[in-house]
Structure formats: structure tokens, C-alpha cells
C-alpha positions in Angstrom: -3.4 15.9 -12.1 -3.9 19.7 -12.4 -3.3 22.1 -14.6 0.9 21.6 -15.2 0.6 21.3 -18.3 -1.5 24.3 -19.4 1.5 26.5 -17.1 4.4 25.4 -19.4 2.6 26.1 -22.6 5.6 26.8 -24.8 7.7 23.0 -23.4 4.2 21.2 -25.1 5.4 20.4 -28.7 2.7 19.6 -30.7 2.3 18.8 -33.3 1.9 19.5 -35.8 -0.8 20.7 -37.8 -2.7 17.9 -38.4 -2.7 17.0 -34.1 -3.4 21.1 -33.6 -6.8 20.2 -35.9 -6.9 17.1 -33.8 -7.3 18.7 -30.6 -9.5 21.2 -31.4 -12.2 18.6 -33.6 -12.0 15.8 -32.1 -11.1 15.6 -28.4 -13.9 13.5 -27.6 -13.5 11.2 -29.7 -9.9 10.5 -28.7 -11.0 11.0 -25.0 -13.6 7.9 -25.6 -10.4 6.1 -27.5 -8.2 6.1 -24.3 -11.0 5.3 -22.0 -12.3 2.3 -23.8 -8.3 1.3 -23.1 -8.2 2.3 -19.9 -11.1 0.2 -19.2 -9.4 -3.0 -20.0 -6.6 -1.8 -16.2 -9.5 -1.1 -14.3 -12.0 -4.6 -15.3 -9.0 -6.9 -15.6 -7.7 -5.4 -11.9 -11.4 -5.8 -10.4 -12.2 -9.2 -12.6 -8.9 -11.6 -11.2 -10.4 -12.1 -7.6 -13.3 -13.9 -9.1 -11.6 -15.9 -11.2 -9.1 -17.1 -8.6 -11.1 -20.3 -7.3 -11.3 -21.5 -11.1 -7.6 -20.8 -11.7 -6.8 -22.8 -8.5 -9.2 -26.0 -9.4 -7.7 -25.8 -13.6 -3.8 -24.8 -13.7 -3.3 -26.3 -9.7 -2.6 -22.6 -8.1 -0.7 -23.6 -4.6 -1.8 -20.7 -1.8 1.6 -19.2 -2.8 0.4 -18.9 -6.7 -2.8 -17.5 -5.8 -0.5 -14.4 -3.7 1.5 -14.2 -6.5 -0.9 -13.8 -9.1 -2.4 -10.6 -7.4 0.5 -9.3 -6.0 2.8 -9.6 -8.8 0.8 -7.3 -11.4 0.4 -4.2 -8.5 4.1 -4.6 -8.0 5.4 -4.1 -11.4 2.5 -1.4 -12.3 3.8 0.7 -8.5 7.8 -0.1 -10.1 7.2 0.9 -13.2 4.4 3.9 -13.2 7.3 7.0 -12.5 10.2 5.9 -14.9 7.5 5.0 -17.9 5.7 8.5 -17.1 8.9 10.2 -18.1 9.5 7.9 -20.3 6.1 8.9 -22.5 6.6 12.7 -21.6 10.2 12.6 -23.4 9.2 10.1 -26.1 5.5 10.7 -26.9 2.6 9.9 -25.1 0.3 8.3 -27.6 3.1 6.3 -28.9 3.8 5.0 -25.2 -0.3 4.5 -25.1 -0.1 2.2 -28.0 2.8 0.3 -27.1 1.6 -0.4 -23.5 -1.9 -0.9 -24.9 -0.4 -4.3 -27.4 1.8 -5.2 -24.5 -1.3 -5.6 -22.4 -3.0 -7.4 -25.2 -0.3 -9.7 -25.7 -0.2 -10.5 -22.1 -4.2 -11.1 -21.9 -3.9 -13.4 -24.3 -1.1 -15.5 -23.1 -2.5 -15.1 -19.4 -5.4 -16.9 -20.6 -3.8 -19.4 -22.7 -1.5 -20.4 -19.7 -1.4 -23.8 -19.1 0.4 -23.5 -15.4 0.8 -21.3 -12.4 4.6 -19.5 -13.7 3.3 -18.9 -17.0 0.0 -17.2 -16.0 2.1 -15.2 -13.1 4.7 -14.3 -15.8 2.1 -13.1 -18.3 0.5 -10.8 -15.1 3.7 -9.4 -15.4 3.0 -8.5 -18.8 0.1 -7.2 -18.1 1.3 -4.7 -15.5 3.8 -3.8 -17.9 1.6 -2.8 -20.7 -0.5 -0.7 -18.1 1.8 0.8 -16.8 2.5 2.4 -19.6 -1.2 3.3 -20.6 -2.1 4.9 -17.5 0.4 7.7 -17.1 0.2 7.8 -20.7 -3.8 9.0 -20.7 -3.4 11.6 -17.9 -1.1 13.9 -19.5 -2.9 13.1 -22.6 -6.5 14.3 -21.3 -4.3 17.2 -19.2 -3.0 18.3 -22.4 -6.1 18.0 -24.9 -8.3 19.6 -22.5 -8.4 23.2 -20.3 -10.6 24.6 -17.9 -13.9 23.0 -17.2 -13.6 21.2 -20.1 -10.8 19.4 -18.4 -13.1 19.1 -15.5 -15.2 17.2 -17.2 -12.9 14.6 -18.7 -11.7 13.8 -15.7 -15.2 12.9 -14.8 -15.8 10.7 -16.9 -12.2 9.4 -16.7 -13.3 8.6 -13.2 -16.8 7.2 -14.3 -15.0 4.8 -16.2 -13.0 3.2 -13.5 -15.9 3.1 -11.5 -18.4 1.4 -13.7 -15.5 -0.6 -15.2 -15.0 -2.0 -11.7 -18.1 -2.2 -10.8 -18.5 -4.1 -14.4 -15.5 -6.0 -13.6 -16.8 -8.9 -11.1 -20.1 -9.6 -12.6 -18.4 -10.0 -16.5 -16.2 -12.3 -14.6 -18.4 -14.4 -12.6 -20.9 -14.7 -15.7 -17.8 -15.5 -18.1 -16.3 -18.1 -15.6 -19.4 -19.6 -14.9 -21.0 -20.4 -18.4 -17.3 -20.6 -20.7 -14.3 -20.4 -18.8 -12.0 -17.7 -16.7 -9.8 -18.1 -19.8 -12.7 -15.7 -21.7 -11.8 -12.8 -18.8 -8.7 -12.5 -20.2 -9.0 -13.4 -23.7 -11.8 -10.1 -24.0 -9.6 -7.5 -24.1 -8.1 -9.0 -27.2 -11.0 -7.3 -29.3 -11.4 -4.3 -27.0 -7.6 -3.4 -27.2 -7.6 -3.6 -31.0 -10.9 -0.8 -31.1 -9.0 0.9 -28.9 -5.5 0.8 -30.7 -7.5 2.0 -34.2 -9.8 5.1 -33.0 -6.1 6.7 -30.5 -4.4 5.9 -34.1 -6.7 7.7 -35.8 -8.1 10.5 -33.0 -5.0 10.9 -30.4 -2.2 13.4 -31.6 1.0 13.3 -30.6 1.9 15.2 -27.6 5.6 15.5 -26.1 7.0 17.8 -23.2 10.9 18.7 -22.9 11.1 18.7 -18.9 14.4 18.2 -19.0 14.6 15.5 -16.4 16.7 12.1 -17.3 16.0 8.7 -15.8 17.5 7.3 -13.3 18.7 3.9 -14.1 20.0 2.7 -10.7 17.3 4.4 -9.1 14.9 1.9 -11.2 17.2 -0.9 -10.4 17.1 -0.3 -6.5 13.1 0.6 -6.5 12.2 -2.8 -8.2 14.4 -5.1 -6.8 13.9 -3.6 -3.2 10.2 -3.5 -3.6 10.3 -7.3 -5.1 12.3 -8.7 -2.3 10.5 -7.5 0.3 6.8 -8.8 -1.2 9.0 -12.0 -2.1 9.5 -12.4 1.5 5.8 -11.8 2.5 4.4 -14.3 -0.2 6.9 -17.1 0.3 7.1 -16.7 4.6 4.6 -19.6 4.9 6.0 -21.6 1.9 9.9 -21.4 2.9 9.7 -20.5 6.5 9.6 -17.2 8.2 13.0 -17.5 10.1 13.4 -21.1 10.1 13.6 -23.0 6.6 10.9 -25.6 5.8 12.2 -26.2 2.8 16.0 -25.0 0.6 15.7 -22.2 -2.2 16.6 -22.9 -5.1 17.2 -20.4 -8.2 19.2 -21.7 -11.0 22.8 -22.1 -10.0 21.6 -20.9 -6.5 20.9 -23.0 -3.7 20.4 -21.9 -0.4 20.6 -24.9 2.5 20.8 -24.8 6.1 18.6 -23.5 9.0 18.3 -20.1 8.2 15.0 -19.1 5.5 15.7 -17.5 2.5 13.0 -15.1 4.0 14.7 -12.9 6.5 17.7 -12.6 4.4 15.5 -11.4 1.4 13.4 -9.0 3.6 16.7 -7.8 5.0 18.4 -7.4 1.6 14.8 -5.2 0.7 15.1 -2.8 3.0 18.5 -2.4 2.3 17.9 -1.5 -1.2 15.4 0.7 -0.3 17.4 2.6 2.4 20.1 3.1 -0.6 17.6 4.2 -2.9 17.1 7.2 -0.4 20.5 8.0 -0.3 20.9 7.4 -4.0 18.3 9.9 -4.5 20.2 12.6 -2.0 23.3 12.1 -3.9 21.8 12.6 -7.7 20.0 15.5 -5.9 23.5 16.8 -4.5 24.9 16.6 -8.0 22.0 18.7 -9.4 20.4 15.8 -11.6 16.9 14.6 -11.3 16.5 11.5 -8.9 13.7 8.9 -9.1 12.0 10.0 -5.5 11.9 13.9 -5.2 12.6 13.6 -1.7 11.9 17.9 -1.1 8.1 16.5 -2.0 7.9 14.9 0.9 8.6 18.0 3.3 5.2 19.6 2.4 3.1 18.4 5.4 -0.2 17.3 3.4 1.5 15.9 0.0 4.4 13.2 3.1 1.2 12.4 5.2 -0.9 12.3 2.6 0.7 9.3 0.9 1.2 7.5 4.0 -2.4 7.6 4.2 -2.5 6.3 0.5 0.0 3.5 1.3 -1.9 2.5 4.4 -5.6 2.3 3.1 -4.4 0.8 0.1 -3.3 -2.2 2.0 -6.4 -3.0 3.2 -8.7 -2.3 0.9 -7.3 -4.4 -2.0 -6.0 -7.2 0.6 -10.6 -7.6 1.6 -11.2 -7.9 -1.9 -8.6 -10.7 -2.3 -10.3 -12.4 0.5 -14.1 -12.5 0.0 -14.1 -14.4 -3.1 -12.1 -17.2 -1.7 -14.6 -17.6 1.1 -17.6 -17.5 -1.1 -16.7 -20.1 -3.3 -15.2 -21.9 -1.0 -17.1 -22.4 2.3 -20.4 -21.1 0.8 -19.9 -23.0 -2.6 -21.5 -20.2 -4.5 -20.6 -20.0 -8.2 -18.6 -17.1 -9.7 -21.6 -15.5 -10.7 -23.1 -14.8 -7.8 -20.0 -14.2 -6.2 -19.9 -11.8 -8.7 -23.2 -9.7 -7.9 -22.4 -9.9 -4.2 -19.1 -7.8 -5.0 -20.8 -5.4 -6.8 -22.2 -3.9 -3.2 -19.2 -2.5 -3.0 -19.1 -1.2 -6.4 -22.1 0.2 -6.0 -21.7 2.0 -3.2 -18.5 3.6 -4.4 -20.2 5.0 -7.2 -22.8 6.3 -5.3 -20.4 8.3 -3.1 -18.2 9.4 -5.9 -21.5 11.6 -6.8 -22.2 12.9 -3.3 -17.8 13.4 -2.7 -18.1 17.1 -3.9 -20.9 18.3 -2.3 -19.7 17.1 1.0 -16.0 18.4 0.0 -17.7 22.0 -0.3 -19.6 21.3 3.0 -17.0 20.1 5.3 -13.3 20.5 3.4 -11.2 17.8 1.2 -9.6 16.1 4.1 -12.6 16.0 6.5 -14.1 14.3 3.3 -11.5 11.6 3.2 -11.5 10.8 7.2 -15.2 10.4 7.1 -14.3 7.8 3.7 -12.0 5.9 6.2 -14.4 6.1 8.8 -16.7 4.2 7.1 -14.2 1.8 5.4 -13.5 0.6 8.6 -17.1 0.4 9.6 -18.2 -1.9 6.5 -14.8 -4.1 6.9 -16.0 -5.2 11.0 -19.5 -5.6 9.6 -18.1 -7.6 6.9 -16.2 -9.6 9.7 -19.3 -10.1 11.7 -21.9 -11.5 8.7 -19.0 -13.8 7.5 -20.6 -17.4 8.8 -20.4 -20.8 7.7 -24.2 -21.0 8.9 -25.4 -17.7 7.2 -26.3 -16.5 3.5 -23.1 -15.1 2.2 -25.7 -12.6 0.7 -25.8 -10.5 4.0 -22.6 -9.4 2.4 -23.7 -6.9 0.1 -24.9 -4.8 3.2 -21.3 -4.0 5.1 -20.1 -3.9 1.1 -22.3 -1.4 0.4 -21.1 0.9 3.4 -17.4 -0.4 2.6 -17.8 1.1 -0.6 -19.4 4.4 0.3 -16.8 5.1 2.6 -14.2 4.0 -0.7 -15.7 6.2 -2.9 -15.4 9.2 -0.6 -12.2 8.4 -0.1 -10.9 8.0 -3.0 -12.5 10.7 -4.7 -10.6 13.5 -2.5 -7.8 12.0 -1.7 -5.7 12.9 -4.5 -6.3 16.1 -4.6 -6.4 16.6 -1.1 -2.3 15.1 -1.6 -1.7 17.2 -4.5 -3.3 20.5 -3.3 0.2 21.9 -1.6 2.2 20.6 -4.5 3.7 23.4 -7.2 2.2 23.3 -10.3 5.4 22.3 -11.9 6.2 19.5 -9.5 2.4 17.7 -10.4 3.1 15.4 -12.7 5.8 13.6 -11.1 3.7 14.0 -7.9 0.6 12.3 -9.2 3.0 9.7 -10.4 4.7 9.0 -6.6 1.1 9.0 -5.3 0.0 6.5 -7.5 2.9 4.4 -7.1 1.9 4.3 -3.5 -1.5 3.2 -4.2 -0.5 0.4 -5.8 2.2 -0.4 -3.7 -0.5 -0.9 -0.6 -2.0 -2.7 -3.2 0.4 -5.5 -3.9 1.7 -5.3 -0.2 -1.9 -5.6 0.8 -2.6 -9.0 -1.0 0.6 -10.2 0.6 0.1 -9.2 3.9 -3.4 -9.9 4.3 -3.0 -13.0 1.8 -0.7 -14.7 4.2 -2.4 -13.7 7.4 -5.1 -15.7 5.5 -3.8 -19.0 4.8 -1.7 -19.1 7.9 -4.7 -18.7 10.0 -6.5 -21.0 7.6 -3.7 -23.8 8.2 -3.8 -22.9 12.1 -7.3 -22.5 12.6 -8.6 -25.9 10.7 -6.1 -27.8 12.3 -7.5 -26.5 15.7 -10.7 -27.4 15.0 -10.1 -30.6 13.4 -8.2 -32.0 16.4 -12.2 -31.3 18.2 -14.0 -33.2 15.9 -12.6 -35.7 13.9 -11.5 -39.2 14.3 -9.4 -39.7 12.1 -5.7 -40.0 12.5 -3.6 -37.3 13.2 -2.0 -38.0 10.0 -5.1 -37.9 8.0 -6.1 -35.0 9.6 -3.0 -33.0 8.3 -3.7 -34.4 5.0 -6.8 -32.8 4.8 -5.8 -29.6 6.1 -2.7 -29.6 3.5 -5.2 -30.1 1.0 -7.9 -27.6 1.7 -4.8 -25.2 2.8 -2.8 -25.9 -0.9 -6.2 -24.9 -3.2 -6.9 -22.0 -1.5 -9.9 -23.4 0.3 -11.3 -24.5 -3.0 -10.8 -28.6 -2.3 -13.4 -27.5 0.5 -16.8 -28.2 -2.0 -15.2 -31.5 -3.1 -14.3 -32.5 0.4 -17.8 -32.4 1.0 -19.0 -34.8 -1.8 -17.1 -37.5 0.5 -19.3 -39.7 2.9 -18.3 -39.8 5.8 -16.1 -36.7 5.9 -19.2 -34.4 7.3 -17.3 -33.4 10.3 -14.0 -32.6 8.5 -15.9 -30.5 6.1 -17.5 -28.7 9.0 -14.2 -28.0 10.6 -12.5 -26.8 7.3 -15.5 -24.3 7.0 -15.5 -23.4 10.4 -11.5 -22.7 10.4 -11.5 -20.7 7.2 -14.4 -18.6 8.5 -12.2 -17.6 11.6 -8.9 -17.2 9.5 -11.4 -14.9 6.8 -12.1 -12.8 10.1 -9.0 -12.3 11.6 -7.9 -11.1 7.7 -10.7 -8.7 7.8 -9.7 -7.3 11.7 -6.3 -6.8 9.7 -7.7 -4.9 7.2 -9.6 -2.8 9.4 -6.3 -2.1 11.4 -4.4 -0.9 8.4 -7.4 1.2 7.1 -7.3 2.7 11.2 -3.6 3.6 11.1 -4.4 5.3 7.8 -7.3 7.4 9.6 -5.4 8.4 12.8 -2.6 9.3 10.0 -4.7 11.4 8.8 -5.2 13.7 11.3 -1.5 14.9 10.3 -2.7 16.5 7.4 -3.3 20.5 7.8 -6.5 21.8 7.9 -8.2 22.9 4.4 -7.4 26.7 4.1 -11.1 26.7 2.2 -13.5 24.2 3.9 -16.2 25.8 2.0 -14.4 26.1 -1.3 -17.5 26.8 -4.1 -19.1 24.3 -6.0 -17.1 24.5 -9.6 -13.7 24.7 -7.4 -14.7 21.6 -5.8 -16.0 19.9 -8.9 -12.2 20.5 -10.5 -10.5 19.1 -7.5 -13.2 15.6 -7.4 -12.2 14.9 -10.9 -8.5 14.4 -10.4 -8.0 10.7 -11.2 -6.6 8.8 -8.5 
């Protein structure tokens, strides 16, 4: 965010005496109060890839569960981020803060009491619901509670958080999956939401701001649905056919028979939906009320390309991390743990860059910044793609990672305000919120896509290779392959605790390491389209901004 809030003074009502003393002795405190919270997003977001094989072995996770349960929580945090945003501004922020932060308890809880693949999907659900509201929630909080550099500086740490909570995230999962039970991942932030809950009770004033927009109801109702049908379609393609129906849909009274997948008729009806909910946005706009999408937002050059860029990287950077995991336990039959430490060369690296973004920001520009970022995304993702080997240490890993996450860091750190730089200062908040909606957008469309390029190639690829090496019947060779193909890869370990199956075993590693690569050439792809997007973006009027300028811009959270 930038500094919105401090321009409209007179629309911040606050409080009160008691918040006014609030604000001025103990901002701190209350800042360390929202970011032990916000902690819980960022460790439970980085944490669920790790956990995934261990889900799939205990509640039975089909590969269309596994999608589900990534893709699901991005999709209803992206739905939900701009509506609750207003919602909190109109209502109260620290209210909205503790309301999302006891939704996202609740659904922790019941996520890791689940005793089946719809119930923990339904309680990710929750999940993203009670985030959604904390997130938006804390950035106008900090933006209000804080001016100058002192704002600077919270937004430093705000961003140190998420990067040490994700860095945190895959290790605390591996080591709580490997010696007590994925279930503890979730069950965690039970404690840590209740400190939390106490000290913004007891540190966090209220703060409200009249900005006289209204929600848009059937904007909401079009956004969601139209978003949800169209990563329904990318999930279940494989399950229910891409045009032609393996199987009929069924949905309560509804049952859809015939040759024709529910698929194309649910990717169709998505994009419908969407398409309306530009036009719905041009009438409310016509009528002078506030729409859901400020379309005029997307006329300024650098805050439209900017977002595609967002959109783009975002799908494959999150849709690589859903990947690795799966390979690591599967065909290297490493425990969670390590899998865990391996991961954290990326984390590493991102944390490393997020140091060096704004130096380099006042060396070469904001944007130049975020190209390089891309640049060496794409790098680490083909040397990702060229270490994975059935026959070599999935250890080698940590090297590409460690570039991967450099070039994330850099990225990341600058893109935001490289988006929001053009933006009025009035117009910020609801920017921020669209650009974080598209993050997490690519996010959900990014485990999809990349999810399903995955286990179709998995399917494709070990049935290829089994056809060259095995002797068994072609019956029994599809049996295997459904097998390996319906855990994920995770029957792969048990597979090869059969005599006699030695050859199977090797094809099934050998076909998911192809399928893993072609995922990560995906990824790469997507990360490329968001570089030569890029190159939209107008130049920085200041490429050698100074050093406390710079400093402001690197702390806007992303």
C-alpha cells in the first residue's frame, strides 16, 4: 500500500480516546499482534505441499483431491480479498481481523481433524475464508497506525514475516509430519491464533474509513462462480473428460449423461460469467455506483501490464512448488523432513534477495529489478528440470532452488510497487486489493494447470514406458499405472516393497520424472510470457531513485 490513508486524514474515524493513546503507545506491540496472525496465512500456504503425500496415503486423496486441496484455498482467498477489504474499511478493521483470525482457527482445526478428502477440502475453504479477511485487514491497519518511515519500517518487517514464515513453513511441516502426524500442521495454529486474538484485543484500536463505496453483490456473485467454474473445469478435465465424458456428473438433483463432459460446458459457462462481470462493472460504472473491477485502473499502462505480469508469474511459481514435493517423496522416497530442508533453498534464496531488492532498485529502476527476478525464475525452474532424475540425489535440488528463489525474491519485492507506482493515491487501496487478487488467482490457476499437466503426463508417460519393460498383461499394467496415477505417485514406495515388480517400479519412476519435467518446462513458459509482458511496462521516470525512496517502495507488501 502507500500512503492513502495518511491523504484522507479527516474520513479515518478513530477512535476514540483510548485507540488515539493506542496508537501513539503501543504500535509495536499491536504490529507484533497482527503479524504473529499473519504468520499462521503465510506457514499454512507454504506448509500444505509437504504434507500432501501423507494426506494422500491417510484420508485416500484421488489426483483430483490433491488439486483441489491447493487450489481451492487460493480461489476463495483471490474471490474474496476485494469485497472483504471493503467490507473491514466500512465495518472496522480489527473487528474484521478477529473474525477472520477464529474463522481460520476453526477451519485449522477441522482441516486437521478431517477424516476424508471433501471434508479437509471444505475446511481449506474455511481457511481461505478466515484469511481473507485477516490480510486486507492488517494492511490498512499498519497503513493507518504508522506514517513516514516509521511506516517504512513496518512494512519490513511485515515482509520479513512472510519470508521467514515461508521459509519456516516446509521444515515445521516436514519435521511435524514426520515424527507426529500432518494433522499437528494444522492443529498449531490453534494456540498461535488465540495469542494472537488476545494481544490485537488488547493492543489494536479500532480503525474505520467512510469511502463511500458500496458492495457489489452481483459483481461478487459473477467473480466467484466464474472464477470457480473455470478452475472446476481445469481440476476435473482428467477426471470427467476434457471434451468427451469418461464418466456422468452428478450434483444432487443434477445429472449430466451423454457424450458431451461436463468440462467444456463449465469452462464455457466461466468465461461467460466473467465476460458479464465486465459489462456489469461498465453498467454500475455508467450509473455512477462503485463496481467490483475499477476497470479506468486498468488504462494506466504500468498498473494493466503490471498485473498481467502478476497473473502470469504467479502461475508458475506456485504450480513448481506443488510439484517438487510429490516427486520427492514419491520417486526418491525421501521423508517429509527432508523434503522439507530441500524446499527451504528456495526460501532461502528469496530472503536473501529481498535484502539486496533495493539496492538494485536504486541501481537499475523498479521494473528492470523485476525482469532480472523473472529472468532468474526461469533460469532456476530449467535447472530444476534438468537435476530432476530418478538416478540422482534429489539434494542437487537446493541449487536451481536457491537461484529460483533469488530471482522470487527480486521479484516480488518490486513488483507491487512497481504496479502501484502510477496509481492515485486515492485509488491504492482498492488497487493493492485487485493486485493481490491476481496473485492469488495465478496461484490457484497455477496448481490447476500445472497440477493436471502433471498427472496427465504421469498417466501417459508410465504407461509408455511400461509397455517397454514389463511383462505383465496389459491389464495389469493399467492397474498399476491407475494406482500410482490415483495416490499422486505416492503407491510408488509401496510398489517397490513387491518382489518381482522391479521393473514396474522403475518405469513408474522413470514416467513421473518425465511428467515432473514437462510440468516444470510449463512453468518456465508461464514465468517467460510474464517476462516478455513485461517489457510493456514504461520505463521508471527515476531509475536512480535514492536510497530511503527506494527503501519505502521495497516494503509494500505484496
Amino acid at each position: 500500500m502507500n500512503d492513502a490513508t495518511e491523504d484522507r486524514p479527516s474520513k479515518v474515524q478513530a477512535a476514540p480516546a483510548e485507540a488515539s493513546r493506542a496508537l501513539s503507545d503501543h504500535p509495536w506491540w499491536a504490529l507484533s499482534a497482527l503479524l504473529i496472525g499473519l504468520s499462521m496465512i503465510v506457514i499454512d500456504g507454504s506448509v500444505v505441499n509437504v504434507l500432501l503425500p501423507d494426506m494422500v496415503d491417510d484420508l485416500q486423496l484421488t489426483t483430483t483431491d490433491v488439486l483441489w486441496v491447493n487450489s481451492i484455498y487460493s480461489l476463495i482467498f483471490a474471490s474474496l480479498l476485494i469485497p472483504i477489504g471493503l467490507i473491514s474499511d466500512k465495518y472496522g478493521r480489527r473487528k474484521l481481523f478477529l473474525i477472520g483470525t477464529v474463522v481460520f482457527m476453526l477451519g485449522s482445526f477441522g482441516a486437521g481433524a478431517s477424516t476424508g478428502p471433501d471434508m479437509l477440502i471444505a475446511l481449506r475453504a474455511v481457511q481461505a475464508i478466515g484469511a481473507s479477511m485477516m490480510l486486507p485487514s492488517s494492511v490498512a491497519i499498519i497503513n493507518v497506525m504508522f506514517t513516514g518511515k516509521q511506516r517504512a519500517m513496518a512494512f519490513g518487517l511485515w515482509g520479513a514475516v512472510f519470508g521467514g514464515a515461508a521459509a519456516l513453513g516446509p521444515l515445521l511441516g516436514g519435521w511435524l509430519a514426520q515424527d507426529y502426524s500432518w494433522r499437528w500442521a494444522f492443529y498449531i495454529n490453534v494456540p498461535v491464533a488465540i495469542l494472537s486474538s488476545i494481544l490485537v484485543w488488547r493492543y489494536v484500536p479500532e480503525s474505520k474509513v467512510d469511502s463511500g463505496d458500496s458492495l457489489d453483490p452481483v459483481g461478487i456473485v459473477l467473480s466467484v462462480t466464474g472464477l470457480s467454474l473455470v478452475v472446476f473445469a481445469l481440476i476435473e478435465g482428467d477426471s470427467y473428460g476434457w471434451w468427451n465424458q469418461l464418466r456422468p456428473f452428478t450434483a444432487g438433483p443434477i445429472k449430466l449423461e451423454g457424450h458431451l463432459s461436463i468440462v467444456p460446458i463449465a469452462l464455457g459457462l466461466g468465461v461467460l460469467l466473467l465476460i458479464l462481470l465486465v459489462l456489469w462493472a461498465k453498467h454500475r460504472m455508467a450509473v455512477g455506483k462503485t463496481p467490483l473491477i475499477d476497470l479506468p485502473l486498468f488504462a494506466i499502462p504500468r498498473y494493466g501490464y503490471g498485473n498481467i505480469v502478476a497473473l502470469v508469474v504467479s502461475l508458475g511459481e506456485f504450480g513448481i512448488l506443488f510439484m517438487l514435493p510429490l516427486w520427492i517423496q514419491s520417486v526418491a522416497g525421501y521423508n517429509p523432513l527432508n523434503t522439507g530442508i530441500i524446499l527451504t533453498g528456495l526460501a532461502l534464496g528469496a530472503l536473501v534477495s529481498g535484502g539486496m531488492a533495493r539496492h538494485l532498485a536504486a541501481l537499475l529502476g523498479p521494473t528492470k529489478v523485476v525482469r532480472v527476478g523473472m529472468a532468474l525464475e526461469i533460469v532456476g525452474i530449467l535447472g530444476t528440470a534438468m537435476v530432476l532424475a530418478p538416478t540422482r540425489s534429489p539434494w542437487w535440488l537446493m541449487g536451481p532452488l536457491f537461484v529460483y528463489g533469488i530471482g522470487l525474491g527480486l521479484a516480488s519485492a518490486q513488483l507491487t510497487s512497481v504496479v502501484l507506482e502510477d496509481v492515485p493515491p486515492d485509488k491504492s487501496g482498492r488497487a493493492s486489493a485487485m493486485t493481490s487478487t491476481f496473485r492469488q488467482l495465478g496461484s490457484a490457476l497455477g496448481s490447476a494447470i500445472l497440477g493436471s499437466v502433471l498427472f496427465a503426463g504421469l498417466g501417459h508417460f508410465m504407461t509408455v514406458d511400461l509397455k517397454g519393460v514389463s511383462n505383465l498383461p496389459e491389464a495389469q499394467q493399467q492397474q498399476i499405472v491407475d494406482t500410482v496415477k490415483g495416490s499422486s505417485g505416492q503407491a510408488i514406495p509401496k510398489l517397490a516393497k513387491v518382489p518381482g515388480l522391479g521393473p514396474e517400479v522403475e518405469a513408474a519412476r522413470s514416467g513421473y520424472t518425465t511428467a515432473a519435467k514437462d510440468t516444470a518446462y510449463v512453468a518456465a513458459l508461464f514465468v517467460l510470457m510474464g517476462l516478455l509482458v513485461s517489457f510493456g511496462l514504461p520505463k521508471d521516470e527515476q531509475a536512480n531513485a535514492d536510497a530511503s525512496a527506494v527503501d519505502e517502495l521495497a516494503a509494500q507488501p505484496s
